[in-house]
Rosetta silent file (secondary structure, phi, psi, omega in degrees, C-alpha in Angstrom):
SEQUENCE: XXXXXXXXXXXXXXXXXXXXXXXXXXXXXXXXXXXXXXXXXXXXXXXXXXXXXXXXXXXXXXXXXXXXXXXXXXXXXXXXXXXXXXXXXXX
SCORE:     score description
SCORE:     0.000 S_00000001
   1 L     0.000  135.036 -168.379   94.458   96.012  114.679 S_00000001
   2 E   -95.563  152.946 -171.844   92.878   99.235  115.113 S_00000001
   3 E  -132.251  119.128 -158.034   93.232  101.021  118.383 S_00000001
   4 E  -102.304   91.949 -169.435   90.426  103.769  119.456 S_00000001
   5 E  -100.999  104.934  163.120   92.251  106.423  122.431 S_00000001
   6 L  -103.247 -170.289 -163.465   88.764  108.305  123.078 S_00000001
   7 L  -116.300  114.711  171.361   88.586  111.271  124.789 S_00000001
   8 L   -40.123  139.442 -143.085   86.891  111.069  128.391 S_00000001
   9 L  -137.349   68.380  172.508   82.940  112.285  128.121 S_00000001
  10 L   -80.698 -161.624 -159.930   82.134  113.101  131.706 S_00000001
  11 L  -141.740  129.527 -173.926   78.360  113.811  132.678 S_00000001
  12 L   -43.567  168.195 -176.209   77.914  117.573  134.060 S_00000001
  13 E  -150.368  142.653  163.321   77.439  116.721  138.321 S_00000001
  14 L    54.708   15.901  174.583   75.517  119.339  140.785 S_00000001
  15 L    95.799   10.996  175.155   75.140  121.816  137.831 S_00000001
  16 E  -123.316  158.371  172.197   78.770  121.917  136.889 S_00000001
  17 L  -113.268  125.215 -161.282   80.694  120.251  134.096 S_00000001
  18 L   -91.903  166.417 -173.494   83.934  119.019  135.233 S_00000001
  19 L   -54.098  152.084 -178.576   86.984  119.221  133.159 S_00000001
  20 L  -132.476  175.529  173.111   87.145  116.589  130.565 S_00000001
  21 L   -87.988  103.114  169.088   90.769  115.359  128.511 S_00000001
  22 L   -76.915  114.390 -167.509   90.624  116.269  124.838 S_00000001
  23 H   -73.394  -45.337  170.653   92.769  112.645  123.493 S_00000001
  24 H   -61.638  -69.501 -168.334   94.105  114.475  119.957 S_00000001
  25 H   -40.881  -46.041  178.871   95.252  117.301  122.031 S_00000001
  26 H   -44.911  -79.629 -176.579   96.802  115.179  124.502 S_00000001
  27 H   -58.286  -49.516 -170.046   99.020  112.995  122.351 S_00000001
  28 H   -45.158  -70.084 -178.614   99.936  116.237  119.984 S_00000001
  29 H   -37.642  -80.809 -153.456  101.050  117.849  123.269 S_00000001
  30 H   -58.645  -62.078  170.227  102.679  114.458  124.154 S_00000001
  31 H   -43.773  -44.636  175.179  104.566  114.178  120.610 S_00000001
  32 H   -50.904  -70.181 -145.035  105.531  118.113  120.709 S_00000001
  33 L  -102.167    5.401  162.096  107.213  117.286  123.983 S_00000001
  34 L  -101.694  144.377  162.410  109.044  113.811  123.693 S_00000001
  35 L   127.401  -19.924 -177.480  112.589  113.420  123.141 S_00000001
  36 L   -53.961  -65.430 -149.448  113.232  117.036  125.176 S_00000001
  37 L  -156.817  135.096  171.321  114.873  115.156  128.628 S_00000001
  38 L   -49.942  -61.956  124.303  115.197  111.512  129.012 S_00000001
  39 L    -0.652  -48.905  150.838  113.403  111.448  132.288 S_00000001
  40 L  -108.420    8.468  149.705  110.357  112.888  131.452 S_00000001
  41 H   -78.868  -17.032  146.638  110.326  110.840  128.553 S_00000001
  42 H   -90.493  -10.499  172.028  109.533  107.934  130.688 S_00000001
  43 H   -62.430  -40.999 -167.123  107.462  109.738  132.894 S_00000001
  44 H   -81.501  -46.431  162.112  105.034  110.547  129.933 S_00000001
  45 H   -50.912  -25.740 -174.574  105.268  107.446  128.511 S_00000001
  46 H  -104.677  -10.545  166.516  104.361  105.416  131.353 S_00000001
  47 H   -78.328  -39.953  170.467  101.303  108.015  131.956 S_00000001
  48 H   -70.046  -49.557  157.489  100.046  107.361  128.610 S_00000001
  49 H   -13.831  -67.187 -179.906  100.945  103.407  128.867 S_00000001
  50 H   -77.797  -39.369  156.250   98.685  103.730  132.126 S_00000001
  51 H   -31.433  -45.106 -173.289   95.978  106.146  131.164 S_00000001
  52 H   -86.480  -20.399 -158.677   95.130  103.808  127.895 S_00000001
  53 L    61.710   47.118  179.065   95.867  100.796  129.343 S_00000001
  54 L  -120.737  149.299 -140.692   98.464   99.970  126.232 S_00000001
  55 L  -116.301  144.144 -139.722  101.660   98.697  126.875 S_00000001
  56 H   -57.426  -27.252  146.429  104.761  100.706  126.731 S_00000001
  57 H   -15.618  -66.671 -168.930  105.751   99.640  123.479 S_00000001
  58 H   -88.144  -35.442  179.706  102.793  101.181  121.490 S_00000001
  59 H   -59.311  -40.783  157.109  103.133  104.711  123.348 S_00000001
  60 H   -41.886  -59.020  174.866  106.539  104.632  122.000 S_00000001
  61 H   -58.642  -71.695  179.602  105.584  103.895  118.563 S_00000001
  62 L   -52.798 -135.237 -154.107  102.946  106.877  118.454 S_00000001
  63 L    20.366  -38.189 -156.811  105.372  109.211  119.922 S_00000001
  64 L  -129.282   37.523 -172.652  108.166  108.893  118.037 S_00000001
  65 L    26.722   27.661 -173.992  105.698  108.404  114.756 S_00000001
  66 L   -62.992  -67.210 -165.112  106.516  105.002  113.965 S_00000001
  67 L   -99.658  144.393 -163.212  103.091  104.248  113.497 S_00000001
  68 L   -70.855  160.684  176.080  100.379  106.813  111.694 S_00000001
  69 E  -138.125  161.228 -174.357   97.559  107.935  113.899 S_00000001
  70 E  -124.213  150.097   81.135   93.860  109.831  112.341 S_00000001
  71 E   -21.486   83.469  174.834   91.871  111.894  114.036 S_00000001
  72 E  -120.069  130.231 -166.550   88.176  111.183  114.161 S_00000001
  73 L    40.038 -114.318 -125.544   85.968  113.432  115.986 S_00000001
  74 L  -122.896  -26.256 -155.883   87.224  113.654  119.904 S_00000001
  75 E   -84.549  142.096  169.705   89.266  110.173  119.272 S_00000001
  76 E   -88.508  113.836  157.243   93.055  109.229  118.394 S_00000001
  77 E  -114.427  153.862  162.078   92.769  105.747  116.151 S_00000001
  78 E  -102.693  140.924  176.150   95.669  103.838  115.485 S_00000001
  79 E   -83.500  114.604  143.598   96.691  101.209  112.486 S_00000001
  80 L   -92.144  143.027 -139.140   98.664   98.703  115.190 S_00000001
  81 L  -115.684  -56.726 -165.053  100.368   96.302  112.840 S_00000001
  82 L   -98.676 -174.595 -156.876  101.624   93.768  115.651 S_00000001
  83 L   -34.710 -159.625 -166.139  100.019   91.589  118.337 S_00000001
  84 L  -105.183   94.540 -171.609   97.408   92.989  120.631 S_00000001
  85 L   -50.981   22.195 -174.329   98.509   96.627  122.183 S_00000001
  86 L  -120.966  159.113  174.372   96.616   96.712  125.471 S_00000001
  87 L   -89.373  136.898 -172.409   98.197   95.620  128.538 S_00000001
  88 L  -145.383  152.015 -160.620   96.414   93.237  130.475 S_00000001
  89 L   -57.325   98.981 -171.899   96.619   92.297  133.654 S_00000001
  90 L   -60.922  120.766  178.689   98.501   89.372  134.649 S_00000001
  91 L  -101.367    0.000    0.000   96.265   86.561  136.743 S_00000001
């Protein structure tokens, strides 16, 4: 299952363009920096987890490079191998 982390596209407001989240930078920055302290290795994990809506599991896997990730244009995709990575809401 392929998994598409785009990169937030906001639309300029009142003549300014607000900051947007480049998603390759993000996880490289995110990869760079897990495994330093224990601590904010769950903070960051559960930021990504919640940002993507993907369940804790798969942040882990990209992180720690279990699973390969591409670049395409603005976007992180993922090859996820096992069941269906997004977290969904229990009802």
């Amino acid at each position: 299952m392929e998994i598409r982390l785009q990169s937030l596209k906001p639309e300029p407001r009142n003549g300014t363009v607000p900051m947007s989240i480049h998603t390759p930078g993000l996880i490289a920055w995110a990869k760079a920096g897990y495994g330093a302290d224990k601590k904010n290795d769950l903070s960051l994990v559960t930021t990504i987890a919640e940002s993507f809506n993907l369940k804790r599991e798969v942040v882990l896997a990209i992180l720690t490079g279990e699973v390969e990730t591409r670049i395409e244009d603005d976007d992180v995709v993922v090859e996820w191998p096992g069941d269906d990575p997004m977290e969904r809401s229990k009802q």
